[in-house]
N, CA, C and O atoms as a Tripos MOL2 file, in Angstrom:
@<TRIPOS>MOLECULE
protein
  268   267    67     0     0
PROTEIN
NO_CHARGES

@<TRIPOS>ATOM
      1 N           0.8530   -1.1830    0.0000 N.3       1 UNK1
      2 CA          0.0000    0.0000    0.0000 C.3       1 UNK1
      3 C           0.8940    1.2400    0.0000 C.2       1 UNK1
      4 O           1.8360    1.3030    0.7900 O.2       1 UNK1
      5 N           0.6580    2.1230   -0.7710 N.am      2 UNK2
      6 CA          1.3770    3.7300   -1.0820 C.3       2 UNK2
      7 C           1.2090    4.4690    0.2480 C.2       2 UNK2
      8 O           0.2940    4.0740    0.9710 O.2       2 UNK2
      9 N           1.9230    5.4280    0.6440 N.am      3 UNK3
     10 CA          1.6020    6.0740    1.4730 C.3       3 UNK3
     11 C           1.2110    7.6580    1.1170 C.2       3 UNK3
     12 O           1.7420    8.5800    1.7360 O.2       3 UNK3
     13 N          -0.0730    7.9570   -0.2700 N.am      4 UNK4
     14 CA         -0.0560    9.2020   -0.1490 C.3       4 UNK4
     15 C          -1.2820    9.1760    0.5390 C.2       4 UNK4
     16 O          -1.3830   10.3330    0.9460 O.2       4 UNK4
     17 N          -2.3480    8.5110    0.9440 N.am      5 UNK5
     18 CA         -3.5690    9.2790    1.2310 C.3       5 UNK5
     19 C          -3.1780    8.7400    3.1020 C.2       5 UNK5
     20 O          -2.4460    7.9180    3.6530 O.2       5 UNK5
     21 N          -4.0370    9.6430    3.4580 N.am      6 UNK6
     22 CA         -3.6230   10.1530    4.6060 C.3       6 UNK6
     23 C          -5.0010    8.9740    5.7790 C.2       6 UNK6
     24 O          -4.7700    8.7340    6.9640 O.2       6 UNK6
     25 N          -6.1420    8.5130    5.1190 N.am      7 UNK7
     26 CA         -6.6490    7.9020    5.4850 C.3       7 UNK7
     27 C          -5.8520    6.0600    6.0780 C.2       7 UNK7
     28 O          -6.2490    5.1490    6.8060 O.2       7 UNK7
     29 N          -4.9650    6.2450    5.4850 N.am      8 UNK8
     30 CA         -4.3790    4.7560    5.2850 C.3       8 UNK8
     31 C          -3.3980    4.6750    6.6120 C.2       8 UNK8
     32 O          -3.1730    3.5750    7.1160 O.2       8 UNK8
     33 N          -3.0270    5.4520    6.9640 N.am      9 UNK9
     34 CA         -1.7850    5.8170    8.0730 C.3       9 UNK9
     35 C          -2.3130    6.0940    8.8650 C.2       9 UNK9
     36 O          -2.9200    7.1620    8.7980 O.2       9 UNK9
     37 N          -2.3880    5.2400   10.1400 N.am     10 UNK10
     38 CA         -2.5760    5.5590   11.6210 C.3      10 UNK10
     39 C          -1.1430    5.2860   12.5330 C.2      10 UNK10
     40 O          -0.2410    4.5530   12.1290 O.2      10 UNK10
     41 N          -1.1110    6.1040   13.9880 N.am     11 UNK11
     42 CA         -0.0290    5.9680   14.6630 C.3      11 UNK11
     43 C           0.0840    4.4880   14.8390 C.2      11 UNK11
     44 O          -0.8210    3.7720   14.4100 O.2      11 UNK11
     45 N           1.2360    3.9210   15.5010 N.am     12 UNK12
     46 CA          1.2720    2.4710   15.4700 C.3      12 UNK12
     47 C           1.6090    1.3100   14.4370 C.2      12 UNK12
     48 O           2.0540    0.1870   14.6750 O.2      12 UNK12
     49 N           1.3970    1.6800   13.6720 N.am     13 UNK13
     50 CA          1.6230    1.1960   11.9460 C.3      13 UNK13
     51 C           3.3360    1.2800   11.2850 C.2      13 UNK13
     52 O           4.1890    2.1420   11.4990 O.2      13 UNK13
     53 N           3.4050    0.1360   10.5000 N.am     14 UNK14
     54 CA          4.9800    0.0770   10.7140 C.3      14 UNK14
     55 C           4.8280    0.1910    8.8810 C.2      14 UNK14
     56 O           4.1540   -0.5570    8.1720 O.2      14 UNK14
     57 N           5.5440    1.1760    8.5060 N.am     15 UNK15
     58 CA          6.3030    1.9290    7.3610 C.3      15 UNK15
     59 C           7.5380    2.1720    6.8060 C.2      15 UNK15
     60 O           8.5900    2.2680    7.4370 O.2      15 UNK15
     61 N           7.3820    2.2770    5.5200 N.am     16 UNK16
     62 CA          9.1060    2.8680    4.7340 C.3      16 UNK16
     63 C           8.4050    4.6940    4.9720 C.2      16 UNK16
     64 O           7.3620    5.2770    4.6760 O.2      16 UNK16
     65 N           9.4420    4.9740    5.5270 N.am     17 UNK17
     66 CA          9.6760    6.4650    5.1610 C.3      17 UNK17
     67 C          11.1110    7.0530    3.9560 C.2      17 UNK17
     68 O          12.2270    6.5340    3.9840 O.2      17 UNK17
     69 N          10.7700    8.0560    3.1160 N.am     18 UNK18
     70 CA         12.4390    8.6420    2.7400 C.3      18 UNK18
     71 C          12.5260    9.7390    3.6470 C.2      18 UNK18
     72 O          11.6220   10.5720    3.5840 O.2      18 UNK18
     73 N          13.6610    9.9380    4.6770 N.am     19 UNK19
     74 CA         14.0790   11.0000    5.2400 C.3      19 UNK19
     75 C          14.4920   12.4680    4.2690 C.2      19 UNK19
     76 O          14.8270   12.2500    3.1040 O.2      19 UNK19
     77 N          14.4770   13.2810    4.5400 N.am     20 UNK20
     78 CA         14.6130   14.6680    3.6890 C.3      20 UNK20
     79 C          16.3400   14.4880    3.3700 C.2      20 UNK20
     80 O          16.7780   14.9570    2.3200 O.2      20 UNK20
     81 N          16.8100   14.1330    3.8580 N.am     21 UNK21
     82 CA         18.4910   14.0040    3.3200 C.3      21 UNK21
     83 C          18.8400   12.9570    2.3560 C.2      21 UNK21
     84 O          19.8260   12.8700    1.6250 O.2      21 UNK21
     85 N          17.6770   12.0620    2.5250 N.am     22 UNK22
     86 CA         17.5620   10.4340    1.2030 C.3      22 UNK22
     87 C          16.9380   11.0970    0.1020 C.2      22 UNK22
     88 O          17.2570   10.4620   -0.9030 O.2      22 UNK22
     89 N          16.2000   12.0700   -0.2080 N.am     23 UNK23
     90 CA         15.4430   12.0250   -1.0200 C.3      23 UNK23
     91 C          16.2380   11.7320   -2.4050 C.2      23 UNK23
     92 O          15.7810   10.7990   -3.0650 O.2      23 UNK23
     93 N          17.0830   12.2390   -2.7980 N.am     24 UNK24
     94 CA         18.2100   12.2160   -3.8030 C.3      24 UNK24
     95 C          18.0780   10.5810   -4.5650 C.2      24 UNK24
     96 O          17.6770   10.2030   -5.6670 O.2      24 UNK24
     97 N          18.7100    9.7860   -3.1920 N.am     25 UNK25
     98 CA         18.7150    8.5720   -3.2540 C.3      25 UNK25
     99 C          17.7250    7.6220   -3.1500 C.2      25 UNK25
    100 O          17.6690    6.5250   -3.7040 O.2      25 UNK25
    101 N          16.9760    8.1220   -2.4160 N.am     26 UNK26
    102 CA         15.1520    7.2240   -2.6210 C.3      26 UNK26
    103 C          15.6670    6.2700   -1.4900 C.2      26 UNK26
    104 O          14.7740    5.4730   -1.2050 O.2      26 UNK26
    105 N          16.7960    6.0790   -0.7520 N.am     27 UNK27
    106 CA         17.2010    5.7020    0.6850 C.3      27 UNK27
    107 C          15.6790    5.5640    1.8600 C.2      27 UNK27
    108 O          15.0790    6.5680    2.2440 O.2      27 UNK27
    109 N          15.3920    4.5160    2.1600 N.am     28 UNK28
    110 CA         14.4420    4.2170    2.7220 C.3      28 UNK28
    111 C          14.6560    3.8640    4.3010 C.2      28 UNK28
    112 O          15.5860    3.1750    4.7200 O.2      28 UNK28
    113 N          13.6100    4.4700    5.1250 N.am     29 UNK29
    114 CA         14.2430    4.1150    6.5760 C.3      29 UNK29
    115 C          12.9460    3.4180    6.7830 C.2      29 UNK29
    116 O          11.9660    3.7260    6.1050 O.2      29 UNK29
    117 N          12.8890    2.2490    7.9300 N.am     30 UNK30
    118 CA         11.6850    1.4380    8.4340 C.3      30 UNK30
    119 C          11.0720    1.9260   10.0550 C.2      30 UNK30
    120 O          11.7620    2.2640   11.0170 O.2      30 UNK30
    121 N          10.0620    1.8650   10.0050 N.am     31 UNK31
    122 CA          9.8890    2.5240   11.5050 C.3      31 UNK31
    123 C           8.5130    2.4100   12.0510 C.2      31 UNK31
    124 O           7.6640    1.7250   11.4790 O.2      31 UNK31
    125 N           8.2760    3.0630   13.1410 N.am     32 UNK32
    126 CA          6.5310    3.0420   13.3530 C.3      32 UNK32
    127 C           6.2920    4.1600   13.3290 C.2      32 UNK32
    128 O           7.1610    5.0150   13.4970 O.2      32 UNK32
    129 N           4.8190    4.4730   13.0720 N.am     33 UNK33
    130 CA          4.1900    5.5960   13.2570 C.3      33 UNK33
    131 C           3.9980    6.6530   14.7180 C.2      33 UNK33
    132 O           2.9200    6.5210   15.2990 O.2      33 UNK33
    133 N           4.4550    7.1210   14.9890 N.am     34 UNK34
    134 CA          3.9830    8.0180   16.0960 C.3      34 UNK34
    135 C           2.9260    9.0890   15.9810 C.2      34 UNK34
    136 O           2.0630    9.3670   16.8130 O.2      34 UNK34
    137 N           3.1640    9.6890   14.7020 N.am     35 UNK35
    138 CA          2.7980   11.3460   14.6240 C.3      35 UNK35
    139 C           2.2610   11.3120   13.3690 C.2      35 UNK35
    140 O           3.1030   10.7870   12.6410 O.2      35 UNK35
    141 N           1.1740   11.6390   12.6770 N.am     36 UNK36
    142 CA          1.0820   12.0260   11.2540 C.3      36 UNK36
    143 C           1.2770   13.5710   11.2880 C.2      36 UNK36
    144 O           0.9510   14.0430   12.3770 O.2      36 UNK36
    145 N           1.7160   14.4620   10.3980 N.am     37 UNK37
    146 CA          2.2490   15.7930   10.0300 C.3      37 UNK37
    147 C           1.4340   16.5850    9.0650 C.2      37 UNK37
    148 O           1.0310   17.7480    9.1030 O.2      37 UNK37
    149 N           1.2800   15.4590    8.0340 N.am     38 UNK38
    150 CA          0.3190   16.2540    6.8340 C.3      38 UNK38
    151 C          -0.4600   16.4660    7.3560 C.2      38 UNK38
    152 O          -0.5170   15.8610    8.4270 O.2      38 UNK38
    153 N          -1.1720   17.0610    7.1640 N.am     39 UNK39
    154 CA         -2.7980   17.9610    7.5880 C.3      39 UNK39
    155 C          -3.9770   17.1150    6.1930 C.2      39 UNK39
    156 O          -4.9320   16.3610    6.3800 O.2      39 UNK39
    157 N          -3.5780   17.4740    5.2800 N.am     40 UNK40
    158 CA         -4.3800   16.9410    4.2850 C.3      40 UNK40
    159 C          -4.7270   15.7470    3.8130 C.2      40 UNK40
    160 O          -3.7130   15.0500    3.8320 O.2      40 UNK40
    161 N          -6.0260   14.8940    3.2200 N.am     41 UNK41
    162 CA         -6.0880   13.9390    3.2900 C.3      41 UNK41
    163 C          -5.0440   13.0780    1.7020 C.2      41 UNK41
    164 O          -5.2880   11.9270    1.3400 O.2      41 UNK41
    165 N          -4.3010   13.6910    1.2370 N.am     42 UNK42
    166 CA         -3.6580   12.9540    0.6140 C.3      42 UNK42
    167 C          -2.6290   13.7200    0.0860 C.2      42 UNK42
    168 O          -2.9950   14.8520   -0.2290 O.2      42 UNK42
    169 N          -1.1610   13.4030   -0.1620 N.am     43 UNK43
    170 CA         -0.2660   14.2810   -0.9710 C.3      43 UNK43
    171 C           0.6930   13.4070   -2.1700 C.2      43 UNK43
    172 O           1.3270   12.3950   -1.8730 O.2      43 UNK43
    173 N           0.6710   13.8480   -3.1960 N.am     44 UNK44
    174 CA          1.5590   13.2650   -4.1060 C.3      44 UNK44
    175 C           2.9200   12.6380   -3.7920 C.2      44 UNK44
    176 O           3.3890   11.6070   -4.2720 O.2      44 UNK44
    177 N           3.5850   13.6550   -2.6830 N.am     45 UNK45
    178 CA          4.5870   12.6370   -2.7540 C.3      45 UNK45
    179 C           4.9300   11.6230   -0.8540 C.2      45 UNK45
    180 O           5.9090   11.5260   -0.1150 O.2      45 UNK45
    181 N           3.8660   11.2320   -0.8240 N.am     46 UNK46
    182 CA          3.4410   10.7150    0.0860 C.3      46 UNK46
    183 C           3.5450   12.1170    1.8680 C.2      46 UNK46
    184 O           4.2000   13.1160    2.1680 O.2      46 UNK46
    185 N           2.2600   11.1170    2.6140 N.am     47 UNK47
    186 CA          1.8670   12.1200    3.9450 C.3      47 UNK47
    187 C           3.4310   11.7200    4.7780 C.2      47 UNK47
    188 O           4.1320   10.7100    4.8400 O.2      47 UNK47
    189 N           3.4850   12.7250    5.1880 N.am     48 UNK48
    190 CA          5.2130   13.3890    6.4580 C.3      48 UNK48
    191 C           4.4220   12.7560    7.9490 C.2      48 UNK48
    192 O           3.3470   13.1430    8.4080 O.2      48 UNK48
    193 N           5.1060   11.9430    8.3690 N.am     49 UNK49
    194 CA          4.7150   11.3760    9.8300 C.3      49 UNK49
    195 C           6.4280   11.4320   10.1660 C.2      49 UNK49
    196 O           7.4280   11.5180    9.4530 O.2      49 UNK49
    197 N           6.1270   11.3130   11.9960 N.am     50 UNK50
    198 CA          7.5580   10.7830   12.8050 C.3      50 UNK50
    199 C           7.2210    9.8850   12.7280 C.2      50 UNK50
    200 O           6.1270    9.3670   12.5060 O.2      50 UNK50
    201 N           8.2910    9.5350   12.9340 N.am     51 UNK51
    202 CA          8.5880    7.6510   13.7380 C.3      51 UNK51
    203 C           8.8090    7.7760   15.2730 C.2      51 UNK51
    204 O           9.1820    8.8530   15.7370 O.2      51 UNK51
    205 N           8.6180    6.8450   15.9610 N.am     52 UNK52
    206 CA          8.7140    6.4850   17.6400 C.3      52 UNK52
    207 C           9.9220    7.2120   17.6260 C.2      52 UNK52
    208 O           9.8400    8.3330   18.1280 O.2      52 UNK52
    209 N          11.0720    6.8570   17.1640 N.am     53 UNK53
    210 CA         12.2640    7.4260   17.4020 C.3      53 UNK53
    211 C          12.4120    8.8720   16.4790 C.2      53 UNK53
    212 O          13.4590    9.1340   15.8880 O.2      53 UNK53
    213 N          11.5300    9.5290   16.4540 N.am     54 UNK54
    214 CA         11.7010   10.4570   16.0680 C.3      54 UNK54
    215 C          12.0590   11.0990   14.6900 C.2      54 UNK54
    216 O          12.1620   12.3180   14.5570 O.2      54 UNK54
    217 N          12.2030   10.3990   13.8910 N.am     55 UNK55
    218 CA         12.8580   10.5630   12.3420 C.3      55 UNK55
    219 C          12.0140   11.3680   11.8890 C.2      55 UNK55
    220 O          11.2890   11.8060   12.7820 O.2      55 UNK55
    221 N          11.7400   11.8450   10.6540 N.am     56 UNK56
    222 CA         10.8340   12.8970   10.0680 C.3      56 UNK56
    223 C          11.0930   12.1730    8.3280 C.2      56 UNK56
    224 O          12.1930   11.9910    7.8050 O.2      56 UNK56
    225 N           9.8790   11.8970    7.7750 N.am     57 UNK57
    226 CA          9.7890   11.7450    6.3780 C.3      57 UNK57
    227 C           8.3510   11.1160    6.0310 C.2      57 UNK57
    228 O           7.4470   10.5980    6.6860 O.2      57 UNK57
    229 N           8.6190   11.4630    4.4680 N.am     58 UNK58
    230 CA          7.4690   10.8270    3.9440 C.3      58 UNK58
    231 C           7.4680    9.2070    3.7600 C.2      58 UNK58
    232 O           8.4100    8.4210    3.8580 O.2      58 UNK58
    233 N           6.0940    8.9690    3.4590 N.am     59 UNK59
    234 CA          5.8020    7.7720    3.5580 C.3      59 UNK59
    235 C           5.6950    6.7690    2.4560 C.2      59 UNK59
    236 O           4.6520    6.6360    1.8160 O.2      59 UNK59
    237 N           6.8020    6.0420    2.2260 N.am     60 UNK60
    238 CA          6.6000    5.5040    0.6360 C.3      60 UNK60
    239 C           6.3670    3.8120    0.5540 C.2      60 UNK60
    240 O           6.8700    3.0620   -0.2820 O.2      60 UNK60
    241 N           5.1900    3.3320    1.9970 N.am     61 UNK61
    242 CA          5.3990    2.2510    2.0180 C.3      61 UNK61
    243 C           4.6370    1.4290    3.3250 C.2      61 UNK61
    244 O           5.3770    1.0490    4.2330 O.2      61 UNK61
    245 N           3.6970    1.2540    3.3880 N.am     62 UNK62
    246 CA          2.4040    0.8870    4.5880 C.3      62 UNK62
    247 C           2.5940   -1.0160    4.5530 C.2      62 UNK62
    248 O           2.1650   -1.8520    3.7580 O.2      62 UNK62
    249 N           3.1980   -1.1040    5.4590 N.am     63 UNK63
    250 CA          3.0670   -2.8740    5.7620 C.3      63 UNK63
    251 C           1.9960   -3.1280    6.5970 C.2      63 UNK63
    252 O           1.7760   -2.6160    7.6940 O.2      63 UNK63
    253 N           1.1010   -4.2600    5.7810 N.am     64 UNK64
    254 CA         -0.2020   -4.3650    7.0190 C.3      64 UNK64
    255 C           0.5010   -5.7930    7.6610 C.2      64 UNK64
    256 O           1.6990   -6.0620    7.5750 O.2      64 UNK64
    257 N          -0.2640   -6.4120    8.1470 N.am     65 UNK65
    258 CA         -0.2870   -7.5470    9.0990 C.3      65 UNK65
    259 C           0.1620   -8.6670    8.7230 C.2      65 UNK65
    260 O           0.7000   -9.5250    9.4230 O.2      65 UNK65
    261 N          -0.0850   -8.6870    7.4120 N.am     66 UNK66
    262 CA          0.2160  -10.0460    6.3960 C.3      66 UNK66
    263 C           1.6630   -9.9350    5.8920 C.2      66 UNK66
    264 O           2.2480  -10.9530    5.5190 O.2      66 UNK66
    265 N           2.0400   -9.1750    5.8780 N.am     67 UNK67
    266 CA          3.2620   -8.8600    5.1970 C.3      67 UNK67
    267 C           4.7920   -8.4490    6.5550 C.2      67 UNK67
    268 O           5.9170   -8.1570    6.1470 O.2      67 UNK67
@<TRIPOS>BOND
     1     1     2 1
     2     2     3 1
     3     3     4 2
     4     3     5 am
     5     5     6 1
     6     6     7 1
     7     7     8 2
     8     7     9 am
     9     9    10 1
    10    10    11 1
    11    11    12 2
    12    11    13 am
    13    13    14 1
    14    14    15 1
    15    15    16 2
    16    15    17 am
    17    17    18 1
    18    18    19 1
    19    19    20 2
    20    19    21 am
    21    21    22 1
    22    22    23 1
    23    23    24 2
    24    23    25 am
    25    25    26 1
    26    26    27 1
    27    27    28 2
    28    27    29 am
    29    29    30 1
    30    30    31 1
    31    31    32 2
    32    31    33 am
    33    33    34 1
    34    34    35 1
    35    35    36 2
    36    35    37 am
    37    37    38 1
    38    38    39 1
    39    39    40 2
    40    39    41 am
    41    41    42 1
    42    42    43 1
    43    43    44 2
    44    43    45 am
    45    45    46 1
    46    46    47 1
    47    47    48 2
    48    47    49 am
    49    49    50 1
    50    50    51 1
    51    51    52 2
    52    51    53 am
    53    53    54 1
    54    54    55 1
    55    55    56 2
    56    55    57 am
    57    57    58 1
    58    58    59 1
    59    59    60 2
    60    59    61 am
    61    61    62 1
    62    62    63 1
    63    63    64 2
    64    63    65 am
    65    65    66 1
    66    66    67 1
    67    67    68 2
    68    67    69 am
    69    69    70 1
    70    70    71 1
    71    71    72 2
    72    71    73 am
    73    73    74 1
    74    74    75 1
    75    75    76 2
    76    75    77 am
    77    77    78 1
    78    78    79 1
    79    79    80 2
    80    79    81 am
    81    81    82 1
    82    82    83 1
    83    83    84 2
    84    83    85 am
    85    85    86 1
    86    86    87 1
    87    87    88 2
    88    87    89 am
    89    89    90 1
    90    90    91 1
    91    91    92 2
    92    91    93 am
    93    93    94 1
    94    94    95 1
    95    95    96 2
    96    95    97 am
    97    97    98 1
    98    98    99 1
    99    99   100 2
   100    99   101 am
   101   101   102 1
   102   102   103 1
   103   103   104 2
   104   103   105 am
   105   105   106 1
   106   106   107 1
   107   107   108 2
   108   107   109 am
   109   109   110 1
   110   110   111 1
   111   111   112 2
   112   111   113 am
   113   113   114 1
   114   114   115 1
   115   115   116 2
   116   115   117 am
   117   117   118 1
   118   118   119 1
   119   119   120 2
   120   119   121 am
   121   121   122 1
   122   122   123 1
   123   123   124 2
   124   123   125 am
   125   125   126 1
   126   126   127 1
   127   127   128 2
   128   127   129 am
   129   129   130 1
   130   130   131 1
   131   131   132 2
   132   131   133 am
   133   133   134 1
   134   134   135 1
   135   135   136 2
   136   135   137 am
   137   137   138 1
   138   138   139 1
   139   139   140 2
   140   139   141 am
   141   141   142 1
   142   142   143 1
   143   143   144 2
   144   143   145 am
   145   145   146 1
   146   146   147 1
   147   147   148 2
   148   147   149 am
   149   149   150 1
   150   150   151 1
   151   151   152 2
   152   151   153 am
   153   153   154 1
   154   154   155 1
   155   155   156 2
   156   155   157 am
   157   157   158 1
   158   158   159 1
   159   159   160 2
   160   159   161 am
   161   161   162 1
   162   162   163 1
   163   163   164 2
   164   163   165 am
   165   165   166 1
   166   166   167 1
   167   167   168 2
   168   167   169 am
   169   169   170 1
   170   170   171 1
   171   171   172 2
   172   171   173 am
   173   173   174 1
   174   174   175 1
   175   175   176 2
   176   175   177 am
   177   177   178 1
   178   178   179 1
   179   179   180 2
   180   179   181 am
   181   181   182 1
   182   182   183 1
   183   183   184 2
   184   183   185 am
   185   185   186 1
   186   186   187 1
   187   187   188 2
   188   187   189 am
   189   189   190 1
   190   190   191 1
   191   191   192 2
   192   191   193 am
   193   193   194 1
   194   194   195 1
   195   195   196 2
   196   195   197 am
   197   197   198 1
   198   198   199 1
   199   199   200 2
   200   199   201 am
   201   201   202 1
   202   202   203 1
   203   203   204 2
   204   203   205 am
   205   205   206 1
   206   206   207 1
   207   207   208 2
   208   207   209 am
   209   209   210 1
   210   210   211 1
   211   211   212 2
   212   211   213 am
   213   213   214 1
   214   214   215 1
   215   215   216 2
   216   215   217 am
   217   217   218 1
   218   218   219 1
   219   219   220 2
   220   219   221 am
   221   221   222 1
   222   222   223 1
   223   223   224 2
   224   223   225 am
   225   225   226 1
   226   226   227 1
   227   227   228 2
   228   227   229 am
   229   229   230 1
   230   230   231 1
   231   231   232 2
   232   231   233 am
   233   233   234 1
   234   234   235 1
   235   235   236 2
   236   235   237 am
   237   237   238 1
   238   238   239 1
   239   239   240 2
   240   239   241 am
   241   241   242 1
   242   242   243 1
   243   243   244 2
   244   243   245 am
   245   245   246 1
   246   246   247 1
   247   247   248 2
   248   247   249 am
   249   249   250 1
   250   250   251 1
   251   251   252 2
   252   251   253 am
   253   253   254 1
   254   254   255 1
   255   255   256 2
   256   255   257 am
   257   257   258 1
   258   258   259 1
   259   259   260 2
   260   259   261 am
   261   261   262 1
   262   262   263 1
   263   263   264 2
   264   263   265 am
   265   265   266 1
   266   266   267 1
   267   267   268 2
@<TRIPOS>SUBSTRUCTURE
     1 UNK1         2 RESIDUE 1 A UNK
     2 UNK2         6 RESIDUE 1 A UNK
     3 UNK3        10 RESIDUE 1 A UNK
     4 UNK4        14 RESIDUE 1 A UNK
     5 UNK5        18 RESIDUE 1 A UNK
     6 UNK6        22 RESIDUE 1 A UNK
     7 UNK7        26 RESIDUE 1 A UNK
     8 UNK8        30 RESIDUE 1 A UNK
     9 UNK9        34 RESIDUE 1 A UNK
    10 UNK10       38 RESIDUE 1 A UNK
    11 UNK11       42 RESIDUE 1 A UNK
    12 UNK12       46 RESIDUE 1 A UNK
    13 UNK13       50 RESIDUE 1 A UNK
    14 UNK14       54 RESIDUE 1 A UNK
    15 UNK15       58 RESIDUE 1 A UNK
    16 UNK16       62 RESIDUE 1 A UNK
    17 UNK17       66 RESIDUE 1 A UNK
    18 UNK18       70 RESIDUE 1 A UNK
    19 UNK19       74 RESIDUE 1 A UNK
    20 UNK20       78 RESIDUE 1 A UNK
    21 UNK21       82 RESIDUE 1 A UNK
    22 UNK22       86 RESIDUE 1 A UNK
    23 UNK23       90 RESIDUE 1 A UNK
    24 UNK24       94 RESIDUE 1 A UNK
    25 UNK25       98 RESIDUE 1 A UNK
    26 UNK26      102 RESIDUE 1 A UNK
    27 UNK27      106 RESIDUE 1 A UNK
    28 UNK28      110 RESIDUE 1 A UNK
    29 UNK29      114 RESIDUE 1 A UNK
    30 UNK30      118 RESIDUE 1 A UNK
    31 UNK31      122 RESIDUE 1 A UNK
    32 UNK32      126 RESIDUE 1 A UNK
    33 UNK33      130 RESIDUE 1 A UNK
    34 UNK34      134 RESIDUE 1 A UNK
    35 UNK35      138 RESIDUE 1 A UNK
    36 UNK36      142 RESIDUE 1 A UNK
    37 UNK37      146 RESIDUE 1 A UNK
    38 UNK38      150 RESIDUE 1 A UNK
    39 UNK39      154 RESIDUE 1 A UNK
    40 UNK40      158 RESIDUE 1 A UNK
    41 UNK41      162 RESIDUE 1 A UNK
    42 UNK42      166 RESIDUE 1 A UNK
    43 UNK43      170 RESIDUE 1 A UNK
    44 UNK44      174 RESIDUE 1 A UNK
    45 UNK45      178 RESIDUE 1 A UNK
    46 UNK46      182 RESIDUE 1 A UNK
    47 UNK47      186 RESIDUE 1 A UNK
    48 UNK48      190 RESIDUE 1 A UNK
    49 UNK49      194 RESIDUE 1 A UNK
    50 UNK50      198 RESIDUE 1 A UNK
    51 UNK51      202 RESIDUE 1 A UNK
    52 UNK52      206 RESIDUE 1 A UNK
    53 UNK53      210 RESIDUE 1 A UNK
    54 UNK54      214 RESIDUE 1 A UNK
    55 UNK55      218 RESIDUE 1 A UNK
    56 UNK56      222 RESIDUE 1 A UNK
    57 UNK57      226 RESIDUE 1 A UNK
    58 UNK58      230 RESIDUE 1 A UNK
    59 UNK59      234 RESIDUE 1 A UNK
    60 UNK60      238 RESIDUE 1 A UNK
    61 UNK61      242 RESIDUE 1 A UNK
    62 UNK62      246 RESIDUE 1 A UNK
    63 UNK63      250 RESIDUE 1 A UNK
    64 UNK64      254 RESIDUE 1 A UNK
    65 UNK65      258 RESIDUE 1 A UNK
    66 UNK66      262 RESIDUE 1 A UNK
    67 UNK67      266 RESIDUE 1 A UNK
């Protein structure tokens, strides 16, 4: 599942984010949800959440349960 619409992402939920210093490289970090950021219900280049540990990026990557 993509991470642009904003409905799909709740805190708790374990994700690829690209950090703002990867973007170049499309460098992917794994993490959980803490925080969603976007305000809006969907953005092209995926919704900006933290991670537990704090990281900051968009979301290019929603693992559900099965996976």
């Amino acid at each position: 599942m993509n991470g642009q619409n904003r409905s799909n992402i709740k805190p708790g939920i374990e994700v690829d984010i690209v950090l703002k210093q990867d973007q170049r490289s499309g460098k992917v970090t794994r993490g959980v949800v803490k925080d969603l950021l976007t305000k809006s219900p969907n953005h092209p280049h995926g919704i900006k959440v933290r991670l537990q540990d704090g990281q900051v990026g968009r979301v290019k990557h929603i693992y559900s349960d099965s996976e």
